[in-house]
C-alpha positions in Angstrom: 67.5 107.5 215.8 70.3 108.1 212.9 72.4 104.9 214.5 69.0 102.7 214.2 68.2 103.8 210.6 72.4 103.2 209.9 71.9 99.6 210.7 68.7 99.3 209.0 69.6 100.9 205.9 73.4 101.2 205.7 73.2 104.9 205.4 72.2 108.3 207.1 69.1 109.9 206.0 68.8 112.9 205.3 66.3 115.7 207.8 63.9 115.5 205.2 63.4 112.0 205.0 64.0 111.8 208.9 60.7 114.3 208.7 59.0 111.6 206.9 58.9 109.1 209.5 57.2 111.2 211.8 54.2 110.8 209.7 50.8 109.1 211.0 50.7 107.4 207.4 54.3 107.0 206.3 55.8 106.0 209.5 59.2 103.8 208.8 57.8 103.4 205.2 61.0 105.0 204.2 62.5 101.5 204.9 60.7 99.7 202.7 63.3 101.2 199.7 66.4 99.4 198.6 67.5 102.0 196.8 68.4 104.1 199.6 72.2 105.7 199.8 74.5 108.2 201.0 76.4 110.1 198.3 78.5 113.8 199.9 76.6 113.6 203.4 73.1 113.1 201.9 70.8 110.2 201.7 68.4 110.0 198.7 66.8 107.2 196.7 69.1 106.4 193.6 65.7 105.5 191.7 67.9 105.6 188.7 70.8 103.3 189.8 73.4 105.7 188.6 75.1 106.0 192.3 74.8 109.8 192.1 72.4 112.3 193.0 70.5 113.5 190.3 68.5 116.4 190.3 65.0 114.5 190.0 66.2 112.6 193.2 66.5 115.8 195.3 63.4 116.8 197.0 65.4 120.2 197.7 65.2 120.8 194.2 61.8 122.9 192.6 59.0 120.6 191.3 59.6 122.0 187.8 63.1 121.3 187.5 63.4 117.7 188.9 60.3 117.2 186.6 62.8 118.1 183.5 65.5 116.4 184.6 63.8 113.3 184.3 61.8 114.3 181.5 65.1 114.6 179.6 66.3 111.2 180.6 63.1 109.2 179.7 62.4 107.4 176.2 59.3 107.4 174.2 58.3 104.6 175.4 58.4 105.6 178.9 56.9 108.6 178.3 54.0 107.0 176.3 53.4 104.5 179.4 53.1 107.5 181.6 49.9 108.6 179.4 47.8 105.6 180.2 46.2 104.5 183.4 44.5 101.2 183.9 43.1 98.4 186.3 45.7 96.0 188.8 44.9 93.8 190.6 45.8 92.6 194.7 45.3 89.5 195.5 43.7 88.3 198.8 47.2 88.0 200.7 48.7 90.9 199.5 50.2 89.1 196.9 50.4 91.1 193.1 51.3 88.3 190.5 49.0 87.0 188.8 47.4 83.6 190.1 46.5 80.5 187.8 43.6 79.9 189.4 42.3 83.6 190.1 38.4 84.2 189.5 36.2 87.1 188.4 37.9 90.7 187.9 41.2 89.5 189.4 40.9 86.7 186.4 40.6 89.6 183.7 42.9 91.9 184.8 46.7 92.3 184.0 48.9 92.7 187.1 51.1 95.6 188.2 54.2 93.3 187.5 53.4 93.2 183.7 51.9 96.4 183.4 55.1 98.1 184.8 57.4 95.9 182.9 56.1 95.5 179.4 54.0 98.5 179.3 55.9 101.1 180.6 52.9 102.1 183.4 52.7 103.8 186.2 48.8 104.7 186.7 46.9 102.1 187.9 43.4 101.9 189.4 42.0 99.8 191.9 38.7 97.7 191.3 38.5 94.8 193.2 40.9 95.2 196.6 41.7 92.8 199.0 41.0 93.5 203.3 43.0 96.8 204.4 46.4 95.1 205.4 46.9 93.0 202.6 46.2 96.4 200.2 48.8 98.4 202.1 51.2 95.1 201.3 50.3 95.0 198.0 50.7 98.9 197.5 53.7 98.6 198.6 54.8 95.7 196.2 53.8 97.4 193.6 55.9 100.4 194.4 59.2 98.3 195.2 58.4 96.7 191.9 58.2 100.2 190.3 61.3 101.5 192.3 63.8 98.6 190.5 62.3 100.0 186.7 64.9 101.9 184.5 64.0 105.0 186.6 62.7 104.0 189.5 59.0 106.2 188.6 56.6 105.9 191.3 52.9 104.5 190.5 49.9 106.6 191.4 47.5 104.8 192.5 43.5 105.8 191.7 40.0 104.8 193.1 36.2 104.9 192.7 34.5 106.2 195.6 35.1 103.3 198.4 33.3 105.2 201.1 29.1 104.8 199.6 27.5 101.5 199.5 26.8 100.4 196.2 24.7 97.9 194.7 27.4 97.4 191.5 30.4 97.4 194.2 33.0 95.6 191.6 34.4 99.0 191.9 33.8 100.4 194.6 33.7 97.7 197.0 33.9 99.3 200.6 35.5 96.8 202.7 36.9 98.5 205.7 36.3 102.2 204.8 33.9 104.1 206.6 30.4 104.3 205.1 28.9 107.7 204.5 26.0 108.8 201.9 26.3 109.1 198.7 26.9 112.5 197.0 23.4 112.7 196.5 23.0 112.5 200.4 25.3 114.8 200.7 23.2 117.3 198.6 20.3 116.4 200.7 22.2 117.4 204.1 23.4 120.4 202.1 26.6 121.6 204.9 29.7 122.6 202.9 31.8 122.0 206.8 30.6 118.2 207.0 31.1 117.7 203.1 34.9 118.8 203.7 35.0 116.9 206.9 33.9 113.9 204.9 36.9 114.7 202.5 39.3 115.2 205.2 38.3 111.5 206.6 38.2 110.0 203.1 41.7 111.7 202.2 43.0 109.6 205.8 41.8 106.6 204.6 43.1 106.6 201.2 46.1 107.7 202.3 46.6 104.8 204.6 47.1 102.5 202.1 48.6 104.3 199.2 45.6 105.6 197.2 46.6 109.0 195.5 44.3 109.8 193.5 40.7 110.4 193.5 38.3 109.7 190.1 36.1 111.6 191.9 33.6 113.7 192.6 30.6 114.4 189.9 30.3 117.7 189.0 27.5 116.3 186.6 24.3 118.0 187.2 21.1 115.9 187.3 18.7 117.5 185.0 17.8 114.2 183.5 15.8 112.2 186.2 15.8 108.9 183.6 19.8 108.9 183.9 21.1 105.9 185.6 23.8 107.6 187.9 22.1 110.6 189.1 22.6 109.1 192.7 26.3 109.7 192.4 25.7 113.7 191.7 24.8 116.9 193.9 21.6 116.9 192.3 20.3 119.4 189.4 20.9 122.8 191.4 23.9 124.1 190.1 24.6 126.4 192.9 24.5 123.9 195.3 26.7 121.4 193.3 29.0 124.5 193.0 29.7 124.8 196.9 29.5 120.9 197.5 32.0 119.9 194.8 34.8 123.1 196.4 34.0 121.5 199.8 34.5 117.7 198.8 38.0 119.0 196.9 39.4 121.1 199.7 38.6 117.9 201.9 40.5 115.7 199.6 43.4 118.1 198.5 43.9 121.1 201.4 43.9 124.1 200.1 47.0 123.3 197.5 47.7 120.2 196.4 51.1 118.8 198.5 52.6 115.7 200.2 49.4 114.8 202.3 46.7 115.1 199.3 44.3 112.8 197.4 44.6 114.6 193.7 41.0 114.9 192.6 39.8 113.7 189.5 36.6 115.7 188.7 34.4 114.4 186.6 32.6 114.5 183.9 33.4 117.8 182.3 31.6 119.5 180.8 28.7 118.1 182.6 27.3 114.4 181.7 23.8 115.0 183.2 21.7 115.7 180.3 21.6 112.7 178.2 18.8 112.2 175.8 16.4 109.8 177.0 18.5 109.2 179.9 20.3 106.3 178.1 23.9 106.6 179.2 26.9 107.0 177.0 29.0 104.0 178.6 26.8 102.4 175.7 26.2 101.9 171.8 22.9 102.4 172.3 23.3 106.5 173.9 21.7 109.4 171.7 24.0 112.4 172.7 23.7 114.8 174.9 20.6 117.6 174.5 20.5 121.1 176.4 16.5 122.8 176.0 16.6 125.8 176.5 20.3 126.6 175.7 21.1 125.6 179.4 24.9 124.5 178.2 26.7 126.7 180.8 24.3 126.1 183.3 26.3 122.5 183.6 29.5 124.2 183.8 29.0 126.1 187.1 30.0 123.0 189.3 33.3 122.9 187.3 34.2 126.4 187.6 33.8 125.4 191.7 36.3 123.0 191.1 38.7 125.2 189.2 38.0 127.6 192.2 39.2 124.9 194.6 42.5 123.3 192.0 41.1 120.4 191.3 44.4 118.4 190.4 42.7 116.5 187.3 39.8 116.7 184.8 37.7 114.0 183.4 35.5 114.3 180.0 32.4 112.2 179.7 31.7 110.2 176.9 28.7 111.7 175.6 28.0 113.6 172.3 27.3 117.5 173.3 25.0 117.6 170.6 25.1 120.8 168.0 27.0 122.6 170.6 30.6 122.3 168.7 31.5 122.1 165.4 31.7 118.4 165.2 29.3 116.4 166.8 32.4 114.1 168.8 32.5 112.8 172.5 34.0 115.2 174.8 37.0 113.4 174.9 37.8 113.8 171.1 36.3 116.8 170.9 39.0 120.0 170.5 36.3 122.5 170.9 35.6 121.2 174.7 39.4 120.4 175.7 41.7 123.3 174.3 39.1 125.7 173.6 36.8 125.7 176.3 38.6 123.9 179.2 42.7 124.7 178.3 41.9 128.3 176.7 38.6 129.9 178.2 39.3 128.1 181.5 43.2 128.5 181.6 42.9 124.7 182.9 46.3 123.6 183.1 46.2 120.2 185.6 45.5 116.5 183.9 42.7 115.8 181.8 42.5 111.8 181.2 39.7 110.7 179.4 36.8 108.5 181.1 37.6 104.6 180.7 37.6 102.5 177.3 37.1 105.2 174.5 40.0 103.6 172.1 39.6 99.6 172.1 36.8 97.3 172.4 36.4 95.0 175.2 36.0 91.6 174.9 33.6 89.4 177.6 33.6 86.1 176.2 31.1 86.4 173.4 30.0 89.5 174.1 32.1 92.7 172.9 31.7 95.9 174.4 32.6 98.7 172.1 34.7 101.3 172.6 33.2 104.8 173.8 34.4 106.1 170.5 31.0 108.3 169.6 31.1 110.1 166.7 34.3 108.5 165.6 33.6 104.9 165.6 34.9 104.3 161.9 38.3 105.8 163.1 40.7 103.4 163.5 42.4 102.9 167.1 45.7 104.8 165.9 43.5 107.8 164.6 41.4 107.7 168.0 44.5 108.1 170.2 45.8 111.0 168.0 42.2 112.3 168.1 42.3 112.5 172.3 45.9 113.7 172.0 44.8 116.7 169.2 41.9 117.5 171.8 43.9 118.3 174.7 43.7 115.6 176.6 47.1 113.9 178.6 46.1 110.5 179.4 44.0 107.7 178.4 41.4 106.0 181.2 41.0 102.3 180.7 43.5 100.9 178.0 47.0 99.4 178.0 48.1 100.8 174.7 51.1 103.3 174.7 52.7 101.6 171.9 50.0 103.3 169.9 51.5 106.4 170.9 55.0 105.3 170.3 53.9 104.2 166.9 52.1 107.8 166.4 55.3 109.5 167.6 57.5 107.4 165.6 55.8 108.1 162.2 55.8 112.0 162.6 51.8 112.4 163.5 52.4 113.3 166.8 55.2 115.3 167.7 57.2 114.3 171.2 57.1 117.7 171.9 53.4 117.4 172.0 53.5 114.1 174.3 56.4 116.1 176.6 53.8 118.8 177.5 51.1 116.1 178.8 54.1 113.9 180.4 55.0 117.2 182.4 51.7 117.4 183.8 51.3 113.5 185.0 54.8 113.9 186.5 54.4 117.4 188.8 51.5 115.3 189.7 53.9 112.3 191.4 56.6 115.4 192.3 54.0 117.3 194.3 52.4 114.4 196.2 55.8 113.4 197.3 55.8 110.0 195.7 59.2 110.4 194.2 60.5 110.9 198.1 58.7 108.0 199.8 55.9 106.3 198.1 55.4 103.6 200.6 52.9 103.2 203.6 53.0 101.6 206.9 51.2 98.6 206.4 50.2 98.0 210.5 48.7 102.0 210.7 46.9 101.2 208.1 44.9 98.9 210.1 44.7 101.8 212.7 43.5 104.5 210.3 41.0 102.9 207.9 37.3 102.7 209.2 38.8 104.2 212.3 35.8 104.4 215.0 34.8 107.7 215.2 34.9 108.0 211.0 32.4 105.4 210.8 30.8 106.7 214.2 30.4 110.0 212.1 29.3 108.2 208.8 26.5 106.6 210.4 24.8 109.5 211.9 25.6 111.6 208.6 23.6 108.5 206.7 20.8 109.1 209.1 21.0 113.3 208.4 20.6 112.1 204.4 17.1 110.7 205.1 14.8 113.2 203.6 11.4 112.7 204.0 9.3 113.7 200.7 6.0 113.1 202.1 3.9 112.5 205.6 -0.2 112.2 205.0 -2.2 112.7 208.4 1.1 113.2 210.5 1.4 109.8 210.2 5.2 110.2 211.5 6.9 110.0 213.9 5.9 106.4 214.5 5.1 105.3 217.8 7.2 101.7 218.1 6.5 98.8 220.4 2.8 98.3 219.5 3.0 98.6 215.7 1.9 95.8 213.9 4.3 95.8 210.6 4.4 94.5 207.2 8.1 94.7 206.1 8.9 94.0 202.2 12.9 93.7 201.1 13.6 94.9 205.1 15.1 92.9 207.2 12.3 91.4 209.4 14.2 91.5 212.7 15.4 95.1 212.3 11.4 95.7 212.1 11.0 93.5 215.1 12.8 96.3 217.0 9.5 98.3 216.4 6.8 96.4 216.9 5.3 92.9 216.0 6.0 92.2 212.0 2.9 90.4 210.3 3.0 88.3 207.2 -0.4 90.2 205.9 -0.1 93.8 204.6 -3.6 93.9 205.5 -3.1 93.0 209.2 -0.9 95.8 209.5 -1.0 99.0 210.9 1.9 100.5 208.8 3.6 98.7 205.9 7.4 99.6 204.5 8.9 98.7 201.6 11.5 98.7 199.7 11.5 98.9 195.9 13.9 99.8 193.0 12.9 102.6 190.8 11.2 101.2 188.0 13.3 101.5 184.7 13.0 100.0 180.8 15.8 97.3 180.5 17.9 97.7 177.3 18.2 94.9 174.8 21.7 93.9 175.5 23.9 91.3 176.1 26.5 93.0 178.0 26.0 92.3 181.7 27.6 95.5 182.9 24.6 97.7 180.8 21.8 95.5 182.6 23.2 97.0 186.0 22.5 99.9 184.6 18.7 101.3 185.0 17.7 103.9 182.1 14.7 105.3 181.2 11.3 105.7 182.3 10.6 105.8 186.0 7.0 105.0 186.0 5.6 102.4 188.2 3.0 100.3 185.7 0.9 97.4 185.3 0.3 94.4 188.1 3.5 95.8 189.6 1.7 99.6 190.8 -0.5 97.8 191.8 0.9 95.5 194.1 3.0 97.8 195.4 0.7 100.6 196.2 -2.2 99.1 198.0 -0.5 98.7 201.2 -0.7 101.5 203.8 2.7 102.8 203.1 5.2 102.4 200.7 9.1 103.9 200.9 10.8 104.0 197.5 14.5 103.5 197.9 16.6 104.7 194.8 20.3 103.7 194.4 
């Protein structure tokens, strides 16, 4: 094995990285480097291009000290990069320039080449992602491009949930994961094992090609039924949320966070659930947050789970937590929430990176999305990102602007001591995880791993656990099929067919199913991404109720 690897790389590797290969994931990986050399007997990955072995290098060295050996060698504007994580892009053959002709998301977004070079990042999220293959080829582009930077830093790379349909998939498109419910399913089933066995088979996936880090799961509790994303929580029982979101981060991370994790990203602390009206806070038009009956740390119990359990990251909502601070600010500004209650009450010493977009306005053609600045809107973007950094928080979701951090540093508002403490954090993140030692994947057990038969063998039957029936008049279930005559509406007719005999006439049938969106009050907007969005009242009125409920049966399906 060492003469193979000799010819391949021109040196001998060392029995850690020789350890390496015998991974399922990172198999031969290793190779992929060009930095690899042999300095005194040991092999390591010069990231650094110095021809020695520095201390940051050395995966024998302790995570703290390699992190301040580097930490001592980077520049403000390296440092500053670190603190901000935003969408790449990977193109349909793998490919991670940007294209002339590219369309939709892949149109909008800057690439990892640019990103890395001009912008000092290494924190990107995925939105739009290409068949499994080509996104382990394009992971690993993006980390060879990373590995010739000034220090050779490693990207983390960070995901949406890719393992629920979704009917707004430009961010969580599934493609060849395996399909499971959605954390409201999962609340249904209610078994802590399976949740953690869904993690474990998530944490596979991901792994297979190069996705580190979780933004997930919700701790958010659903005490708002008008809130447009209560299908992505546990629900409004704060118990249960509690044992779910430890199970669904012990799946993802192990028991401490290490080479083979996902890093979690739990979100939205301290609980986005409750929002007035059920009008969400990705939007101008959101009131703030409201707690009746003083049921503030109610919300928090799913968190403290998560603390339980090491959750590797934190993210605050966007919403106002109104008249429980001493400034009515989003959580993400807000000091009281950060420092006080999360850093100081909670001792909560992993990442905290704030939820996407809350320093610079986004721009869709005509149409111009505001920033998630609440209660600070007349600040300007400068004063916003020394607002975040005065709260607690380490890095910014969404945005591509560390030279306003530079500029803030530069100009004595912001002290680089300050930045150093939240640069420490985002890099024991890469050190743990390994990155730093072999941040590559092998692209052909990818193929192997992801949507692997028996986790989407399990996914299925776990989808079919989810159903919950709410209601069955007359013992009307279970149906007997074959001579049902059935009216199907938004079904597939030929999956009813299976069944019985599917009629055009709702009043030729003998059972009826349909499927219906929750009713909901459109906003007046213009921006496309707050249509998909369904707030307010979930009352079925007018000619619609009644079309819909004077058929024999009716099956509401919420997403």
């Amino acid at each position: 094995m060492k003469k193979i690897i000799l010819l391949a790389c021109g040196a001998v590797l060392s029995g850690a990285a020789l350890m390496s290969l015998t991974n399922p994931v990172a198999s031969k990986s290793i190779l992929q480097s060009s930095l690899l050399i042999t300095r005194n007997g040991v092999t390591f990955r010069d990231l650094n291009k110095n021809g020695k072995l520095d201390i940051y290098e050395d995966e024998k060295q302790p995570v703290e000290a390699r992190v301040t050996d580097l930490l001592s060698q980077m520049n403000v504007e390296e440092k500053a990069g670190m603190m901000f994580i935003n969408g790449t892009l990977i193109n349909e053959d793998g490919s991670i320039e940007k294209k002339p002709d590219a369309k939709g998301f892949a149109a909008m977004l800057p690439s990892a080449i640019e990103l890395i070079d001009n912008r000092k990042m290494n924190h990107f999220n995925y939105w739009q992602v290409p068949a499994t293959k080509e996104m382990a080829i394009g992971y690993n582009a993006i980390q060879k491009h990373a590995e010739m930077s000034r220090l050779g830093i490693p990207v983390t790379i960070a995901s949406d949930p890719r393992h629920y349909f979704s009917n707004n998939i430009f961010t969580m498109s599934a493609n060849s994961f395996s399909q499971w419910p959605e954390q409201l399913g999962f609340a249904a089933i209610g078994d802590e094992k399976l949740m953690k066995e869904f993690g474990d088979i998530a944490r596979q996936e991901y792994l297979a090609v190069g996705i580190r880090e979780a933004l997930h799961p919700m701790a958010d509790l659903a005490t708002e039924p008008r809130w447009p994303r209560v299908s992505g929580t546990f629900g409004e029982d704060a118990k249960l949320s509690a044992r779910m979101v430890k199970a669904y981060i012990l799946g993802f991370q192990g028991a401490n966070l290490g080479k083979n994790s996902v890093a979690c990203m739990t979100k939205h602390f301290s609980g986005g659930g409750p929002q007035k009206e059920g009008l969400d806070p990705h939007f101008e038009f959101q009131k703030g947050q409201i707690y009746p009956g003083k049921m503030f740390n109610y919300h928090l119990i799913p968190f403290e789970a998560a603390f339980e359990a090491k959750t590797a990251a934190i993210m605050p909502y966007y919403g106002v937590p109104t008249d429980q601070t001493t400034e009515n600010v989003a959580f993400g500004f807000n000091k009281d929430i950060i420092t006080k209650l999360l850093r100081e009450k909670y001792k909560y010493d992993g990442i905290v990176c704030t939820d996407w977009g809350l320093i610079t306005d986004t721009h869709m053609g005509p149409v111009v999305w505001p920033a998630r600045a609440w209660g600070v809107e007349n600040l300007s973007e400068e004063d916003r990102v020394r607002k975040v950094i005065e709260a607690g928080c380490d890095q910014f979701g969404g945005e591509n602007r560390p030279e306003l951090v530079v500029k803030l540093v530069k100009d004595g508002k912001i002290s680089e001591n300050r930045i150093d403490q939240s640069v420490r954090r985002l890099l024991r993140q890469k050190f743990i995880l390994g990155l730093f030692d072999n941040p590559f994947v092998d692209v052909e057990k990818a193929s192997q791993i992801v949507g692997r038969a028996d986790f989407k063998k399990l996914g299925e039957a776990t989808q079919r656990r989810a159903m919950t029936l709410l209601k069955n008049d007359n013992n009307l279930l279970p149906l007997k099929s074959g001579a049902l005559k059935i009216y199907v509406k938004n079904v597939d007719a030929k999956v009813a067919a299976q069944y019985g005999t599917v009629v055009d006439n709702p009043k030729d049938a003998d059972i009826a199913v349909i499927r219906v969106n929750t009713p909901w009050v459109p906003v007046e907007t213009q921006n496309f991404f707050a249509k998909g969005f369904h707030h307010g009242d979930l009352d079925f009125k007018g000619k619609r109720e009644r079309r819909y409920f004077t058929v024999v049966c009716c099956c509401s399906y919420h997403r």
